[in-house]
C-alpha positions as CSV (number, residue, x, y, z in Angstrom):
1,X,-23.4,-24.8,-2.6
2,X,-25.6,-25.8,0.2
3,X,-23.8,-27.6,3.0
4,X,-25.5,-29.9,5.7
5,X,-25.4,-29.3,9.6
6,X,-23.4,-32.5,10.3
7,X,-20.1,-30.7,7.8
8,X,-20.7,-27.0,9.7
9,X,-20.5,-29.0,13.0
10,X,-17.4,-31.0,11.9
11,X,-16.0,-27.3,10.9
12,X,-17.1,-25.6,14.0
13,X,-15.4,-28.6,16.1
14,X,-12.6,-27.9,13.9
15,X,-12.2,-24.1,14.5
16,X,-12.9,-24.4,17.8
17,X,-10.0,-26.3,18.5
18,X,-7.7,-24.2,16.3
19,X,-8.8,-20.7,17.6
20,X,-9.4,-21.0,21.6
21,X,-11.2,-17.1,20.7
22,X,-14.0,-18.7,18.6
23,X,-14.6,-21.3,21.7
24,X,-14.8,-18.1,24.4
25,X,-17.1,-16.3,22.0
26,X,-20.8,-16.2,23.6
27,X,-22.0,-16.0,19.8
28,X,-20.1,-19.6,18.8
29,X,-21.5,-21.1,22.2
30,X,-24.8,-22.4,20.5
31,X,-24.5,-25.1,18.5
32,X,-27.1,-23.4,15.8
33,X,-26.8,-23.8,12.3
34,X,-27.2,-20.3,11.4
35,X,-24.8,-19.1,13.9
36,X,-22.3,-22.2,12.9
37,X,-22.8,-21.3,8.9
38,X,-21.7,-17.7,9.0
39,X,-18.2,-17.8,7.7
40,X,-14.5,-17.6,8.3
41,X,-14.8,-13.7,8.1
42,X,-17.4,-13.9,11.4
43,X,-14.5,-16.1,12.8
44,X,-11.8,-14.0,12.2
45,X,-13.3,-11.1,13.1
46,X,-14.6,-12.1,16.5
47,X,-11.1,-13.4,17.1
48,X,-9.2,-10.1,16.4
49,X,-11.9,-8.6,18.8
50,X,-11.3,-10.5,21.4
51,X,-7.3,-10.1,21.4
52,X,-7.3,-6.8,20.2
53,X,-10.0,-5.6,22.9
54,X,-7.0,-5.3,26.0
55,X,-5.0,-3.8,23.3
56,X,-7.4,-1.2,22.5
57,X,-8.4,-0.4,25.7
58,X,-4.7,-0.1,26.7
59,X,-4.3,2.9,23.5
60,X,-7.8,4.6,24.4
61,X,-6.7,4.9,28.1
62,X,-2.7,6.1,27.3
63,X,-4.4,8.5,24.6
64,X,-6.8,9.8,27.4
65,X,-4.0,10.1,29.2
66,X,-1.8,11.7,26.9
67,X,-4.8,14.5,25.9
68,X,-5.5,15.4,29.7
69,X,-1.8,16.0,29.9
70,X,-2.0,18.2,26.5
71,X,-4.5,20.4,27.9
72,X,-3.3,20.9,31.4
73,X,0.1,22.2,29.8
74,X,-1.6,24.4,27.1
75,X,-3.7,27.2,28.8
């Protein structure tokens, strides 16, 4: 089901209003259909990456943390 660029635009419009993450996202900047036409799983996934990315970085350092404290204990 081919869709045209005016209904992706309305869509992107759409989501960008809904999910402030898909605005901020370099990739959704450009207004180009193929970029626009991807999918809600492009969408979704660039969201969780975007809120999760503080999150992660917040487990990665405390488990960096965590392992320098293991092997200082251990000999």
């Amino acid at each position: 089901k081919l869709r045209t660029k005016s209904h992706r635009q309305k869509r992107l419009v759409a989501r960008k209003k809904s999910n402030p993450a898909v605005a901020l996202h370099p990739k959704f900047q450009t207004m180009e259909p193929s970029t626009i036409g991807e999918g809600r799983d492009g969408v979704i996934l660039n969201g969780l990456i975007l809120t999760g990315a503080k999150t992660l970085c917040d487990i990665f350092l405390t488990f960096i943390i965590f392992y320098s404290e293991l092997r200082t204990t251990i000999p």
